[in-house]
N, C-alpha and C positions, 0 to 999 in steps of 0.2 A: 283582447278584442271584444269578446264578450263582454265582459266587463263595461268596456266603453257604450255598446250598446246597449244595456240593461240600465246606464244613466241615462243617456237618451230620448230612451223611453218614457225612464220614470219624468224625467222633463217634461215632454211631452205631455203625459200625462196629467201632471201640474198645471200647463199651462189650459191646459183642455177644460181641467175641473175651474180654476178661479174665472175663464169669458162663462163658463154654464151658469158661473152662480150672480153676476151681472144684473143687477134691478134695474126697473127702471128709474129714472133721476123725477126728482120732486123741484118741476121748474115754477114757481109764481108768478101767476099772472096771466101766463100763456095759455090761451086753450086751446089744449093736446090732440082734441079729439076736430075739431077745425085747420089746425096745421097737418095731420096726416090727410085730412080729405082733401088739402087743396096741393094737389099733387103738381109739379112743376109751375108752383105759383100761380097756376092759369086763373083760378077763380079771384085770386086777393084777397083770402082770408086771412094769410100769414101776416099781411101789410097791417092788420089791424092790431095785430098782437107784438110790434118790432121797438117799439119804446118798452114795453115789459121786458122782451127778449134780451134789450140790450142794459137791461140793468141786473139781469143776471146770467149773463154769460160767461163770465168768470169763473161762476159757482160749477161750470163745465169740466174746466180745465181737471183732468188727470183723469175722468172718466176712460173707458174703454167703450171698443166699437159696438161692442153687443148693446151695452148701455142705452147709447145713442141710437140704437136703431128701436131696443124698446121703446123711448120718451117719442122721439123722431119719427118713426117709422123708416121705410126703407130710404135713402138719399134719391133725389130725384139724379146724382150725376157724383159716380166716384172714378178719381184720377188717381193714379199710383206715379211717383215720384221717383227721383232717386234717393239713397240712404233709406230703401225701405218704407218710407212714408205715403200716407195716404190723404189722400183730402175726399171728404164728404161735401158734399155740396146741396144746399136747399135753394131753391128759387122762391125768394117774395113776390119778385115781380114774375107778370109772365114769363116763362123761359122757352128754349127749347120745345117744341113739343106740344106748344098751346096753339089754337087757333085766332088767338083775339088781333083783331084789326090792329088794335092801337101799344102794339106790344115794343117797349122799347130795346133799342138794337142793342145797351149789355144793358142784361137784368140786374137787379138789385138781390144779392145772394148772401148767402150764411154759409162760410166756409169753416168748415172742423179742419184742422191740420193733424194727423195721428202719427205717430212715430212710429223705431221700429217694433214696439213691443203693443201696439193699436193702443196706443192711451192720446188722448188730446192734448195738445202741446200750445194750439194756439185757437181763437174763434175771430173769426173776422168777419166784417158784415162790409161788402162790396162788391162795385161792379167789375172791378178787375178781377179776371182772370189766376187762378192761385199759380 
């Protein structure tokens, strides 16, 4: 019994130290520092950077969440799944949350799909719903 938990642990452990050591991702094109200020899309600064986005979102895939949250900032909207998965969620368009007049009824979003070990399995740029 001991034993079992002394792996456990050391698991734990493991998995503790490789999200701590988590960089941020080197995305081109995109600028970082206008996507985190425009926080559920409200402003539209993300819309201006979504053709770069979408020529490297690939370069995502296998990332971890820590990752994403450094390059990203925090998700404007995360849903837990079943099978353990996560979807991060960014808004281009206004979302939730914004006050703009002309805000359309499903936003136009950036969805991270995380699996069960928070690595990105899939990136999706749509108004539907994950």
């Amino acid at each position: 019994m001991l034993k079992n938990r002394n792996i456990s642990l050391g698991l734990i452990l493991i998995v503790f130290l490789i999200s701590a050591c988590s960089s941020k991702v080197d995305v081109k094109g995109v600028d970082l520092a206008q996507w985190k200020k425009d926080r559920n899309g409200c402003l539209g600064l993300r819309n201006n950077d979504l053709e770069n986005f979408r020529a490297v979102k690939n370069d995502l895939l296998g990332k971890d969440n820590q990752a994403l949250i450094k390059t990203f900032g925090r998700p404007d909207k995360v849903e837990l799944a079943n099978r353990s998965q996560t979807f991060f969620i960014y808004f281009i368009e206004p979302g939730p949350g914004c006050a703009a007049d002309n805000k359309p009824e499903e936003a136009l979003k950036v969805i991270f799909r995380l699996n069960a070990i928070s690595r990105v399995s899939e990136v999706t740029i749509s108004t539907l719903n994950p």
